[in-house]
C-alpha positions as CSV (number, residue, x, y, z in Angstrom):
1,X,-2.1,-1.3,32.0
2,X,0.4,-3.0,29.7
3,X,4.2,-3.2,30.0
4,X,5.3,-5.4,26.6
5,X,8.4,-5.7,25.0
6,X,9.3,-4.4,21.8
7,X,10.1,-7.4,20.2
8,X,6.8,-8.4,20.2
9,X,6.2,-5.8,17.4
10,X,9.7,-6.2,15.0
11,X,10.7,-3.4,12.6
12,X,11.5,-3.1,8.9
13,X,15.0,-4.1,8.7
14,X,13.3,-8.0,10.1
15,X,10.1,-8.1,8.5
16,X,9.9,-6.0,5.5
17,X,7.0,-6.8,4.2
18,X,5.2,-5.9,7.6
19,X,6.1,-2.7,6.8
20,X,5.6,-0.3,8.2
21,X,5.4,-2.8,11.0
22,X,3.0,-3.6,13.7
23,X,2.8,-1.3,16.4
24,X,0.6,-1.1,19.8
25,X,-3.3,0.6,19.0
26,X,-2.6,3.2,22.3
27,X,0.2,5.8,23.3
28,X,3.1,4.5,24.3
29,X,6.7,5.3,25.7
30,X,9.7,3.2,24.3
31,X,12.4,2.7,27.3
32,X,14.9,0.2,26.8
33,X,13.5,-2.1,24.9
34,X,9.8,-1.8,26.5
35,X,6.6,-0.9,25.2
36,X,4.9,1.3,28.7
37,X,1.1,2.2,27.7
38,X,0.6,5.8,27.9
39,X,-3.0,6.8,29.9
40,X,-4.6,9.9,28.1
41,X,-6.7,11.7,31.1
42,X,-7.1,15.0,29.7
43,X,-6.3,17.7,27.0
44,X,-2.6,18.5,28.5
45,X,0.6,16.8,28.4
46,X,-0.1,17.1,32.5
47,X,-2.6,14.9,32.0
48,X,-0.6,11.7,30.7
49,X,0.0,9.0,32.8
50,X,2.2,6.2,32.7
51,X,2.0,2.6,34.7
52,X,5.8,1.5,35.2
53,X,4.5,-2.0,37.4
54,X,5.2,-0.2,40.2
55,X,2.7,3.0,40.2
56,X,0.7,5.5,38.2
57,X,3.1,8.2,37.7
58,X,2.9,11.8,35.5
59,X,4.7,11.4,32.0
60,X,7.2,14.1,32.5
61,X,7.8,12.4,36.0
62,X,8.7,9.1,34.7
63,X,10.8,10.4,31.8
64,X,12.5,12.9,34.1
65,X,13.1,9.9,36.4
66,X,15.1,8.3,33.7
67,X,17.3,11.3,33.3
68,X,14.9,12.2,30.1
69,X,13.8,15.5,28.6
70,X,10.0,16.1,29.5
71,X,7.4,16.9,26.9
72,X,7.5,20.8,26.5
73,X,11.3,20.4,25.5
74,X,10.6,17.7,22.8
75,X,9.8,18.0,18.8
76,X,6.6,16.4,17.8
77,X,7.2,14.6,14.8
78,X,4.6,12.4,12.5
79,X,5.7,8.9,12.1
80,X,4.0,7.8,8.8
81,X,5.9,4.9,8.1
82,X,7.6,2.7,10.2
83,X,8.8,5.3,13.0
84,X,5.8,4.7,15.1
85,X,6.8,0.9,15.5
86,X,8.7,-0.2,18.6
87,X,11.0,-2.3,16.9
88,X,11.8,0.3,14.7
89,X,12.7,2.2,17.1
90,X,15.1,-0.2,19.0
91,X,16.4,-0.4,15.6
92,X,17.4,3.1,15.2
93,X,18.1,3.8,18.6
94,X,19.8,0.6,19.7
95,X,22.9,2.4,20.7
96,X,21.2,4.9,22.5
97,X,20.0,2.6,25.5
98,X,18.5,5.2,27.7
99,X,16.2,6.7,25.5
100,X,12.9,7.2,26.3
101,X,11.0,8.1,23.3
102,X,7.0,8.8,23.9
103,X,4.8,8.2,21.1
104,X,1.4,9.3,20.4
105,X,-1.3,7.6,18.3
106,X,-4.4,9.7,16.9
107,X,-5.6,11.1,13.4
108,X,-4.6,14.3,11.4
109,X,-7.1,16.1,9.1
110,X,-6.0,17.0,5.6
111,X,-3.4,14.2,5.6
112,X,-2.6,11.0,3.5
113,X,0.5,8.6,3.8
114,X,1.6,7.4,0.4
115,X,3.7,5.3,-1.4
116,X,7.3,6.5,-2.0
117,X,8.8,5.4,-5.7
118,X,12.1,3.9,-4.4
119,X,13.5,1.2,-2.2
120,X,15.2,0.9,0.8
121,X,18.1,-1.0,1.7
122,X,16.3,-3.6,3.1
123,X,13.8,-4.1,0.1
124,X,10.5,-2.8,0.9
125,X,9.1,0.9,-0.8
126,X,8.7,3.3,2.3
127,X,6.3,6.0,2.6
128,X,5.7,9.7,3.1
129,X,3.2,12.4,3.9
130,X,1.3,13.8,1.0
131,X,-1.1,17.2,2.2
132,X,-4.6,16.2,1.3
133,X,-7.6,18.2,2.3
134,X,-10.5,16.4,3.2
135,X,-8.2,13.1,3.9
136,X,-8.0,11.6,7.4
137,X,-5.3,9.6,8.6
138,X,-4.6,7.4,11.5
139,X,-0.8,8.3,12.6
140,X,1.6,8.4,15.6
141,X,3.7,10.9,16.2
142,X,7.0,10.3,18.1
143,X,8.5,13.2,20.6
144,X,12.2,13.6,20.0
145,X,14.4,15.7,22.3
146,X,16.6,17.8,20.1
147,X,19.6,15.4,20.1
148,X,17.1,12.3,19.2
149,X,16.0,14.3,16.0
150,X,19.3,15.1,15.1
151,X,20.0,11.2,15.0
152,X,16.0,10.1,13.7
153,X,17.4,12.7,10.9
154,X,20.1,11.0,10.0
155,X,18.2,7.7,9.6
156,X,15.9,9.2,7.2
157,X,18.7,10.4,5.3
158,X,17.7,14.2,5.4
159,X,18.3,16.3,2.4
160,X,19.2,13.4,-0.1
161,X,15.6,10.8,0.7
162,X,13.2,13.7,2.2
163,X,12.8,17.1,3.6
164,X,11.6,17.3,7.1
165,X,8.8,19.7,6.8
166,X,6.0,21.8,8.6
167,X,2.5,20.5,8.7
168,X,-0.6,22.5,9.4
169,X,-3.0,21.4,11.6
170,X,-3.7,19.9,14.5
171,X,-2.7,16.0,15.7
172,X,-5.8,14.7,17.9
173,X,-4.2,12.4,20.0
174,X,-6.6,9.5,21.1
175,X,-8.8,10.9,24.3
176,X,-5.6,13.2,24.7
177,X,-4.5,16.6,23.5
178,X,-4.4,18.5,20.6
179,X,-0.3,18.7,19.3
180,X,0.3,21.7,17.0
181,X,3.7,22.9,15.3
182,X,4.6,19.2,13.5
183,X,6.8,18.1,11.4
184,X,7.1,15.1,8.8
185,X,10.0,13.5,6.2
186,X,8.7,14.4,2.8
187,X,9.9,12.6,-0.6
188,X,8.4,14.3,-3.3
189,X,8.8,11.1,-5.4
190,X,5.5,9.6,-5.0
191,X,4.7,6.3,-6.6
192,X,1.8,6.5,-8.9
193,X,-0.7,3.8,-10.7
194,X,-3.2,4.2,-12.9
195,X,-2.0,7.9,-12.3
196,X,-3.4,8.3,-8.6
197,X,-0.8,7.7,-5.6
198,X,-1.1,4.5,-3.8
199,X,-2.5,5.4,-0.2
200,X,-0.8,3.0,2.9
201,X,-3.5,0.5,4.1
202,X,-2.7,0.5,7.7
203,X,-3.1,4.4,8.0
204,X,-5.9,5.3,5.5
205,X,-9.1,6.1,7.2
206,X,-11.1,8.8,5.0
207,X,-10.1,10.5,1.5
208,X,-9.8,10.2,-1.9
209,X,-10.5,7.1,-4.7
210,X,-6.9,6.5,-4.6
211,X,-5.3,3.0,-4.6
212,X,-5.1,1.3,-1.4
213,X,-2.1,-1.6,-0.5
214,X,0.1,-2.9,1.9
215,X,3.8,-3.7,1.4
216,X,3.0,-7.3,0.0
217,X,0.3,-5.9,-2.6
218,X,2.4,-3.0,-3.8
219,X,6.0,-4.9,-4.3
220,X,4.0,-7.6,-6.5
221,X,2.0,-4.8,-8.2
222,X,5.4,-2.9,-8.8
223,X,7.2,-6.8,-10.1
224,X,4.2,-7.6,-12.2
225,X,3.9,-3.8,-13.8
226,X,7.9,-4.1,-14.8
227,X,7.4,-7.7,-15.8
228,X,10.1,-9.5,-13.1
229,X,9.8,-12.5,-11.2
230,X,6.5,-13.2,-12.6
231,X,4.4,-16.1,-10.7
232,X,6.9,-16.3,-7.5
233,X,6.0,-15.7,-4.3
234,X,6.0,-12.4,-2.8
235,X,8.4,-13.8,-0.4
236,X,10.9,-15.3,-2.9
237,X,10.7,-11.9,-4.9
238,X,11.4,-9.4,-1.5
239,X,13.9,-11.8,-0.7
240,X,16.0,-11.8,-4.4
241,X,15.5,-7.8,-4.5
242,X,17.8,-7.7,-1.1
243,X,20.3,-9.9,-2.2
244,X,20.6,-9.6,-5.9
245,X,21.8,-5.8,-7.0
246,X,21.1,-6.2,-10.5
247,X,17.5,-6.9,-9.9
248,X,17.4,-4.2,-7.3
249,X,18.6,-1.4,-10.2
250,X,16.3,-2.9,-12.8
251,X,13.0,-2.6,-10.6
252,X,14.7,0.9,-9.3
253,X,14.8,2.5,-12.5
254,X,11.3,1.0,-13.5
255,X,10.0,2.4,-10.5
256,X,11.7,6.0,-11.7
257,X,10.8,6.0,-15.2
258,X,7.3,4.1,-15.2
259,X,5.7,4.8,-11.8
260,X,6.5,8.5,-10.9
261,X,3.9,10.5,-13.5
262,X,2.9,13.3,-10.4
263,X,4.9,16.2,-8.7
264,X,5.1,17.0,-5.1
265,X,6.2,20.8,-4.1
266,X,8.0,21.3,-1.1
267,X,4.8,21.8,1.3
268,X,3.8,18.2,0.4
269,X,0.6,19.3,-2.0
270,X,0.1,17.6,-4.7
271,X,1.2,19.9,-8.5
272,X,-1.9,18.3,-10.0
273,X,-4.8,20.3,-9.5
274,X,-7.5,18.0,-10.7
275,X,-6.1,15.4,-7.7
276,X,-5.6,17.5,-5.3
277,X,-9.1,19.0,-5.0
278,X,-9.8,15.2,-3.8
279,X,-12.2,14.6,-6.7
280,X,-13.1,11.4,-7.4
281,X,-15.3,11.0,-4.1
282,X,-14.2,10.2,-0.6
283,X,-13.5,6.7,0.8
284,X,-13.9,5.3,4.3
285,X,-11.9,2.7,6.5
286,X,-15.2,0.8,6.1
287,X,-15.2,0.9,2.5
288,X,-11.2,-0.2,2.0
């Protein structure tokens, strides 16, 4: 089974517009700097397995071995941005060196990741959760001892950028268990165009005829729609919103005055009723 580092999949704050960054297709554990490929056998946390080179060992026995908290003591929280990346997480956990953070990849029912309507430090537009029956997303979920959720809050910048919420249901994790009791960062300021929310590519696999983009397609789509930078690069233009603060405020308060027409309560479901029945018709990952 694998063993890869994490810098072979970089986070946000180094490639932007990869966000929300590449990120390994199975479970994994993130230990100092490693990527170790989590082994689903079963529908318990007894029945994860982890290969550290040297043997096959339990999950909690190989997080306990590293002086960890085992699973039943952790928080399961959706990553639906760039939380389930590996980079991202030596990122925000660089001076915490022995963490070990498990992460989980599956789908959650009645779930969409969208498009948030402001930018982060490092120039990209993150995203949030958005409750959406009939929707099917492909998401990780990180589990966070107490003490690394107090921290993983602080990066999110709780209470100001999002809530951290419930969410019902239950995360399937791939030829794993089911997790229940989640939580997820909610902004309620959703980007909107053409009056729908703008779905993330990489995590979309059924719901409504909403917009589909990656970070690339939705930066131009936001520099074209306020009229800036028009016919440069994508590149060019990330790169002058990070280092050029009056361009950062103009596209900012275009982004909160031009691109923001729905409402999010504070469950994550959509005000508009008409949108949040799903009509419209259903898409498919094979039809994005």
């Amino acid at each position: 089974m694998a063993v890869l580092s994490a810098d072979q999949f970089p986070g946000a704050e180094q490639q932007p517009l990869a966000y929300p960054g590449l990120r390994p297709k199975f479970s994994y554990v993130y230990y100092q700097n490693k990527v170790y490929e989590i082994m689903p056998r079963g529908g318990s946390y007894a029945d994860m397995w982890v290969d550290d080179r040297s043997a096959q060992v339990c999950l909690d026995d190989f997080l306990a071995a590293r002086g960890n908290a085992t699973l039943d003591q952790r928080h399961a929280v959706l990553a639906v941005g760039s939380n389930g990346c590996p980079g991202r997480l030596a990122e925000k956990y660089r001076h915490q060196p022995e963490v070990a953070l498990p992460v989980f990849v599956g789908t959650l029912a009645d779930a969409a990741v969208v498009y948030s309507r402001r930018l982060v430090i490092y120039g990209a537009l993150p995203a949030t959760y958005l409750y959406q029956a009939r929707s099917v997303s492909w998401l990780s979920v990180t589990m966070l001892t107490g003490e690394q959720l107090e921290h993983m809050d602080k990066t999110e910048d709780l209470g100001h950028s999002y809530l951290r919420i419930e969410v019902p249901g239950q995360f399937r994790v791939e030829d794993g268990p089911r997790i229940r009791c989640l939580t997820a960062y909610l902004d309620r300021n959703i980007l909107t165009h053409q009056g729908k929310p703008v779905r993330l590519k990489m995590f979309a696999r059924q719901g409504p005829d909403w917009p589909i983009m990656d970070e690339p397609g939705v930066l131009s789509l936001v520099f074209d729609q306020a009229g800036l930078l028009l016919g440069e690069p994508i590149e060019t233009r990330q790169s002058q919103l990070v280092t050029d603060k009056r361009l950062g405020q103009k596209l900012a308060r275009f982004l909160d005055t031009q691109m923001g027409a729905l409402s999010v309560d504070k469950e994550g479901h959509l005000v508009d009723e008409h949108l949040s029945r799903g009509s419209g018709g259903l898409t498919t990952e094979e039809h994005i």
